[in-house]
DRENTI-353015 format. One record per residue (C-alpha): residue number from 1; x, y, z. Coordinates in steps of 0.1 Angstrom, whole numbers, plus 5000, padded with zeros to 4 digits. Each point is the difference from the previous one (the first is absolute). Layout:
N
nr:px:py:pz
NUM:X:Y:Z $
...
REM end
This chain:
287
nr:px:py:pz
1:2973:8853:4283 $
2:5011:5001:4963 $
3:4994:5034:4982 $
4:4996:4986:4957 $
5:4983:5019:4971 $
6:4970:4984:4982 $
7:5020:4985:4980 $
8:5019:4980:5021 $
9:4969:4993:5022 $
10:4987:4983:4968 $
11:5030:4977:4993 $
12:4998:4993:5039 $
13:4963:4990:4998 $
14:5006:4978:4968 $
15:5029:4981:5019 $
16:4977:4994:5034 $
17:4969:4989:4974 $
18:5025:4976:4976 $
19:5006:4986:5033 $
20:4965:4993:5015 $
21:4997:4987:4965 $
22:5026:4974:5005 $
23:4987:4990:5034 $
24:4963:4994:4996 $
25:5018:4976:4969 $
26:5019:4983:5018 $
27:4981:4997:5035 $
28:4973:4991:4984 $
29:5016:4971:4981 $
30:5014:4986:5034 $
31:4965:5002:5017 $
32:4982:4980:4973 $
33:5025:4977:4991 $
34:4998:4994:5040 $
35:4963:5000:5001 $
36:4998:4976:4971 $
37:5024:4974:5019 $
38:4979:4994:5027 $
39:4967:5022:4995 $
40:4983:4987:4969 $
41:4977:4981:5012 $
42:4989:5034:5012 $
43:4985:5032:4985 $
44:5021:5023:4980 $
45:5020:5026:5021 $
46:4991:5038:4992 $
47:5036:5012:4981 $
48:5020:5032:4998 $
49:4991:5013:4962 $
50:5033:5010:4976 $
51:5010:5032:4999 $
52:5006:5009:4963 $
53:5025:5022:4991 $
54:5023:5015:4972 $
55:5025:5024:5010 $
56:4998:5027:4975 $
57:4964:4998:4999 $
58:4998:5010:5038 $
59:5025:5028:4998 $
60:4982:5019:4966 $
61:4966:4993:5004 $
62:4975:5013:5028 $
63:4971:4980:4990 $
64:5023:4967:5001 $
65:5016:5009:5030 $
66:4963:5007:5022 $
67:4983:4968:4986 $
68:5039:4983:5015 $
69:4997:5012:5029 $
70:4960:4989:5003 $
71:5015:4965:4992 $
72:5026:5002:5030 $
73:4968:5011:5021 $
74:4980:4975:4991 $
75:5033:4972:5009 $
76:5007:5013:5034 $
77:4962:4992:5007 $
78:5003:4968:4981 $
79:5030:4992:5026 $
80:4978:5009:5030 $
81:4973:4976:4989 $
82:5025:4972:4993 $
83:5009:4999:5036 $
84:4963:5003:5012 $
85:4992:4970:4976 $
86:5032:4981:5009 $
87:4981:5002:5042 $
88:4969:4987:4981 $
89:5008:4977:4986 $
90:5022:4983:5031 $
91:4978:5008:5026 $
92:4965:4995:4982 $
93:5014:4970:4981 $
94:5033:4989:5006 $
95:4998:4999:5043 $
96:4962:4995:4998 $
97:5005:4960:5001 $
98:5013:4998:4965 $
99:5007:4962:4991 $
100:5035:5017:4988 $
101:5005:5016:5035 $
102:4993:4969:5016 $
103:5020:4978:4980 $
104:5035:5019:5003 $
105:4995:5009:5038 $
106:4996:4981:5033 $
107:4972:5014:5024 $
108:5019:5023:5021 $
109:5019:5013:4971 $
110:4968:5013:4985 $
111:4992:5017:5026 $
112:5035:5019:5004 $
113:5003:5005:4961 $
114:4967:5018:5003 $
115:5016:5030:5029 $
116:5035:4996:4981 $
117:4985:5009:4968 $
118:4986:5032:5013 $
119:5028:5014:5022 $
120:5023:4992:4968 $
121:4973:5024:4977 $
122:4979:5021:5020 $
123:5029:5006:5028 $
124:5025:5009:4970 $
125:4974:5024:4986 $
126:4989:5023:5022 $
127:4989:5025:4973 $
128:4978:4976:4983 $
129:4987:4985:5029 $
130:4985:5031:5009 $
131:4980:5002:4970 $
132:4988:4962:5003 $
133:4992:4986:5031 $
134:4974:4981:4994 $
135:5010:4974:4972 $
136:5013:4974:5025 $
137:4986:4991:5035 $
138:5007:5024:5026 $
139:5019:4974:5022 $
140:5029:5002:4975 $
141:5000:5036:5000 $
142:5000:5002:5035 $
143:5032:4979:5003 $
144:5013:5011:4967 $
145:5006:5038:5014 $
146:5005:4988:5038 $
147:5023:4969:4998 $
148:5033:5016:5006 $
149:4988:5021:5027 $
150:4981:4975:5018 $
151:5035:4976:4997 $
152:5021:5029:5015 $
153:4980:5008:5030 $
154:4962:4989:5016 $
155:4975:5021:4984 $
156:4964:5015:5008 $
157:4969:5004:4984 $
158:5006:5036:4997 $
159:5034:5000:4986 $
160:4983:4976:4975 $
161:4969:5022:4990 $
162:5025:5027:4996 $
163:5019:4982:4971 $
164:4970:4991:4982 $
165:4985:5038:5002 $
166:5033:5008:4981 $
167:4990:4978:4973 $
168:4968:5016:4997 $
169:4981:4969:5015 $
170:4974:5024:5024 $
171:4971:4974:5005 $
172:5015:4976:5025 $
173:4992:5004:5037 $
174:5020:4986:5029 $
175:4971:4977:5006 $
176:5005:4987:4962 $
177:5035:5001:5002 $
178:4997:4977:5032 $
179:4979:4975:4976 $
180:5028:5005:4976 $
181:5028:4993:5021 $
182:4981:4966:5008 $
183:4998:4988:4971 $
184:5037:5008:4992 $
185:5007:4979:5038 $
186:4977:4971:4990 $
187:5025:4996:4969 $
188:5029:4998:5022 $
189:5017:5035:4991 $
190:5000:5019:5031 $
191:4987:4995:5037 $
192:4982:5022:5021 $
193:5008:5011:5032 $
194:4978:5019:5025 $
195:5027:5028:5019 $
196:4984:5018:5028 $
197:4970:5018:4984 $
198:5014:4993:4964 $
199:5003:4978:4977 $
200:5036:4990:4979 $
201:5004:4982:4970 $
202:5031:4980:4993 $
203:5015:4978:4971 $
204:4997:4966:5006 $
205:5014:4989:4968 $
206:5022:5014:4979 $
207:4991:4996:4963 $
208:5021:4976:4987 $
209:4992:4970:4981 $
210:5014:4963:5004 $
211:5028:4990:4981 $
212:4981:4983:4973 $
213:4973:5030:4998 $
214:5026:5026:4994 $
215:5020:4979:4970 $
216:4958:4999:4989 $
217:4996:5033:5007 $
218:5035:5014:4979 $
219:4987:4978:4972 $
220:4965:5007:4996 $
221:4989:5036:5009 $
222:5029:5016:5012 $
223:5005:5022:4969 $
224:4971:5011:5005 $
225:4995:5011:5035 $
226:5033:5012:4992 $
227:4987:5025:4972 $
228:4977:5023:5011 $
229:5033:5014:5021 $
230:5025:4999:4972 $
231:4972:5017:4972 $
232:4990:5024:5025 $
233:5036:5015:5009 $
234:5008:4998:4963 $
235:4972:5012:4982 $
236:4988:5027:5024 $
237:5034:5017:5005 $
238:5003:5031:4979 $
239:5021:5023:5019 $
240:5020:5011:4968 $
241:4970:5023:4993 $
242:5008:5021:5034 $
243:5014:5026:4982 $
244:4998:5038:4996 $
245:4985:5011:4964 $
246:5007:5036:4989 $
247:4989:5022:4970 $
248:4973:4979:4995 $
249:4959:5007:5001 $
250:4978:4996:5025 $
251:5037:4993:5023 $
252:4980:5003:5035 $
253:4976:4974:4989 $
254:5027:4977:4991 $
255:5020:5002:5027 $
256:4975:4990:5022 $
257:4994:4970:4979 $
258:5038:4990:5003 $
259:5004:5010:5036 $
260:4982:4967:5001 $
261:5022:4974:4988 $
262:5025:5007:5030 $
263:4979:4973:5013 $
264:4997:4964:4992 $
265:4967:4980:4996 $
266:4967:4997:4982 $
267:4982:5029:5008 $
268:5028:5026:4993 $
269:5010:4983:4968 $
270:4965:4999:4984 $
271:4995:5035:5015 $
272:5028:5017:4977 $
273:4989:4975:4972 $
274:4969:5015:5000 $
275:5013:5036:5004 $
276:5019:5000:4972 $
277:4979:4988:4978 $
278:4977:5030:5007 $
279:5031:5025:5000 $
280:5007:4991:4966 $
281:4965:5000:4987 $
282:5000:5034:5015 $
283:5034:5010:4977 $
284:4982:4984:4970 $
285:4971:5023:5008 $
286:5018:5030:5004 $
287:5022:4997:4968 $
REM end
């Protein structure tokens, strides 16, 4: 780990903000311009806020820097609720028998999209689909998080309980996931097969789309399937912080804070976020 002085620290933390800065500008612009070429019939999509800042500003002033740092806060929330109102809005709107939906795809592209759509989100995003579960039907999730498994190798209920413990989803019983799988079989995705005194699930149909859905599919909501991923690995990725600060106050606290960034995601990015904007209310206080 890098060993800088609070100085250099500073010029680091300017660098990694300018460039969350120029990333919530310019994801943001792709998603809406996106939205707004196929979605705008629909409602408005929750967007990542700007992240104001001037250099010099940052660098001198406490107060300036503290109520810039609240801002970045308050965008890497705004980024986590973009991707839970982008799943809204295509599976409570979109996939829910939308006269759009049915227009650009046949029948049993629907029903494919609606599976492909989640492995391609939720199976990318392991971090955030830990935190939300429960915005889409569990179906997709199910498949989302056990698709690759279940195409290498039959599977069990067990192994498939086991997968969705580790994304916090408790409340599902192998009698409900049985009612689950079902559904899932009636659409065509897997098939179930009764081994001995268990019972294996395998894929049935892989989920791809027919020629003319997935030249649909590039040019409609692609991009923004697509997104959630891109934003995510961009946005949330501030391992330039996971340094070693000396000579400065309160260097135990902060430490801790930046021991954090080592990884990537939501939750350890907002975590040193919010940390620092309390370490340096704390050095305003002290002073």
């Amino acid at each position: 780990m890098t060993i800088v002085n609070e100085k250099i620290f500073l010029d680091k933390l300017y660098e990694v903000v300018y460039k969350l800065s120029s990333i919530a500008k310019s994801q943001t612009y792709r998603f809406k311009s996106k939205w707004d070429a196929y979605f705008s019939t629909f409602n408005e999509p929750h967007l990542v806020r700007p992240i104001v800042l001037e250099k010099n500003q940052f660098l001198a002033n406490i107060e300036y820097r503290i109520n810039t740092l609240k801002n970045v806060e308050q965008s890497l929330i705004d980024g986590f609720y973009t991707i839970k109102t982008l799943l809204q809005t295509l599976y409570g709107v979109y996939f829910n028998d939308s006269d759009l939906f049915k227009r650009d795809f046949s029948e049993d592209d629907q029903i494919t999209l609606k599976y492909l759509t989640a492995k391609e989100i939720l199976g990318n995003l392991i971090q955030y689909n830990r935190l939300d579960h429960k915005t889409i039907p569990l179906k997709y999730n199910v498949i989302a998080r056990n698709y690759v498994m279940m195409k290498l190798g039959d599977v069990n209920a067990t192994e498939i309980l086991n997968n969705l413990r580790k994304l916090n989803i408790n409340s599902v019983s192998l009698e409900g996931l049985h009612h689950i799988m079902g559904e899932i079989e009636r659409d065509g995705i897997v098939s179930i097969v009764k081994r001995d005194d268990d019972i294996i699930y395998k894929i049935k149909k892989e989920l791809e789309l027919s020629k003319k859905g997935k030249i649909t599919y590039l040019n409609t909501i692609e991009a923004l399937v697509s997104w959630p991923t891109q934003f995510w690995r961009s946005m949330y990725n501030i391992r330039e912080l996971n340094v070693t600060v000396t000579g400065c106050a309160n260097e135990d606290f902060l430490q801790k804070v930046l021991s954090k960034s080592a990884t990537q995601g939501f939750t350890p990015a907002h975590y040193v976020f919010k940390n620092l904007i309390i370490y340096y209310q704390k050095v305003r206080d002290e002073n």
